[in-house]
N, C-alpha and C positions, 0 to 999 in steps of 0.2 A: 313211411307213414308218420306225420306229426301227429303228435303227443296231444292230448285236452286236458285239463285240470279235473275234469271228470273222471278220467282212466286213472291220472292217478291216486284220484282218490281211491277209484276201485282197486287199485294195487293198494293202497294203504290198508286197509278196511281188509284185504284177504291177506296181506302177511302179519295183521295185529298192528301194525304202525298208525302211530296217530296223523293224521295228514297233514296238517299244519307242521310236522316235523321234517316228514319228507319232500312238503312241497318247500318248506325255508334250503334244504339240503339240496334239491334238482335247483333251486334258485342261484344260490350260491357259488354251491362249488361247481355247479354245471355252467357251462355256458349261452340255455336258454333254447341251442336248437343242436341236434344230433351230425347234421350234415349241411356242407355249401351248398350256395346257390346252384354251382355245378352238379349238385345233386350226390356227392361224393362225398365220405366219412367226412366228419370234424376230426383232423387229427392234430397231436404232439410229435412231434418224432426227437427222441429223445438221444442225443450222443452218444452222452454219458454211458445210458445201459446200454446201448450197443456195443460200444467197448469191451463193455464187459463181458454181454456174449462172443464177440467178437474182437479177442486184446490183438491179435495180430494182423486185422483187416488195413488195407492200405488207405491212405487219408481220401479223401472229398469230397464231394458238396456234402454229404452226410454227417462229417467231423466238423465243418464250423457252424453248422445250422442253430440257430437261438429263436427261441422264441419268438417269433413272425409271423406273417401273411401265409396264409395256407396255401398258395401256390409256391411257395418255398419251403414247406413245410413237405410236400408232397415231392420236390424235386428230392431235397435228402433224405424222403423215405423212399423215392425208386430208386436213388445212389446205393443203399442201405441193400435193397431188394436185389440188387443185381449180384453182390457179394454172400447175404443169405436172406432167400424169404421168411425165412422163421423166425428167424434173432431181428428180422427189422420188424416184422409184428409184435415181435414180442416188448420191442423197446420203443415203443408207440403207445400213447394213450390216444384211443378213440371214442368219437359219439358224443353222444350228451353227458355221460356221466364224466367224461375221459379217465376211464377205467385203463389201467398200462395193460397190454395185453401179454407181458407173463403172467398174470394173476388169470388166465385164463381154465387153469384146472381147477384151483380154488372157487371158479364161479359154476362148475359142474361140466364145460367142454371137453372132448378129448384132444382136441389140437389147437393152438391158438388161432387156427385158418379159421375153424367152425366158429373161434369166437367172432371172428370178424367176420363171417356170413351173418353167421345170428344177427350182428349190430348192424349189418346192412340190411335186412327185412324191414328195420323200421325202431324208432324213439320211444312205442311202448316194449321192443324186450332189451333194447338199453337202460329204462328205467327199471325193469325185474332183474336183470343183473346187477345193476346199484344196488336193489335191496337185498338180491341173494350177496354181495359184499358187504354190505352192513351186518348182516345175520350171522356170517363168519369168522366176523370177527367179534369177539366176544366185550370187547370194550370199547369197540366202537357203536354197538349195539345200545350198552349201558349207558354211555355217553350222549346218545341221541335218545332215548330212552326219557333220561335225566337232563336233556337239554342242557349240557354241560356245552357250552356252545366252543368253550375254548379247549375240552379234550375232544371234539369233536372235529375241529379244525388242526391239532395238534395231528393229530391221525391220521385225518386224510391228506393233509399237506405239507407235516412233517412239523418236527419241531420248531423250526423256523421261521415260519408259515408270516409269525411279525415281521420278522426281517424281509420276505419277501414281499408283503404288501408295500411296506414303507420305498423299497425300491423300485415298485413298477409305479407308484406316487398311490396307491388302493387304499381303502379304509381296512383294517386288519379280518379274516373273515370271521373272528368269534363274534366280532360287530354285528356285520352283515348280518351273519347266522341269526344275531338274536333280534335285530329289529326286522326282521321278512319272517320269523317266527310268530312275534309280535303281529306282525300285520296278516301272515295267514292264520291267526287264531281268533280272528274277529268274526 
């Protein structure tokens, strides 16, 4: 189910968030819709943590995947799936938010599978998840709170976050953040 700027308002207004915060943040650091055309998760499949869950897993499509088209994206997370289903969910951000799904206890599931059920029902409990991950984290809360737009982005994207806009050629996102702030507060 897609998302209206209606629901999330109504998400905003029931967890106390102001909506012009949460809609500059689904703006942003979301990428606008939860699932492909093909009707399947928005995913990341991430190497890196795979690795990590997985330091001894053998190399393929899974170990040189970068940042791409999500039909490549999807090949190295069934390469991933076929070694462990858990650890390749877990090292996956999916959805609208692209929430990694080890953070899946932290958003209240007991498996990270359930999270990825959940985020397949549909783009409004993707965006109740975004906010149940705002809320948990205590400074990131304050942060968007306080429209601190660049600990905001420092958080969700890491300290780097400049360095990797200037590389994929992006405007930095404390930018973003604060002019779609800007423009959802009118």
């Amino acid at each position: 189910m897609k998302i209206t700027n209606e629901m999330i308002k109504e998400i905003a207004r029931n967890n106390g968030l102001p909506y012009a915060a949460l809609k500059s943040f689904d703006e942003v650091e979301c990428p606008g819709r939860g699932f492909n055309d093909d009707g399947r998760l928005l995913i990341q499949f991430e190497p890196v943590w795979f690795k990590r869950h997985e330091p001894f897993a053998p190399s393929g499509k899974w170990s040189v995947n970068k940042v791409d088209i999500q039909s490549r994206e999807w090949e190295a997370f069934n390469d991933a799936w076929k070694i462990d289903p858990d650890s390749a969910m877990k090292s996956t951000s999916i959805g609208r938010p692209q929430i990694m799904g080890f953070h899946y206890e932290r958003l209240g599931y007991k498996t990270v599978g359930d999270m990825w059920d959940d985020f397949k029902r549909g783009e409004y409990q993707q965006v109740l998840a975004l906010v149940r991950f705002i809320k948990t984290d205590a400074k990131l809360y304050k942060a968007l709170m306080s429209r601190d737009w660049h600990m905001v982005a420092s958080i969700y994207n890491g300290a780097k976050y400049r360095e990797m806009a200037k590389k994929w050629g992006r405007e930095p996102y404390d930018i973003s953040l604060r002019k779609a702030y800007e423009k959802w507060s009118k």
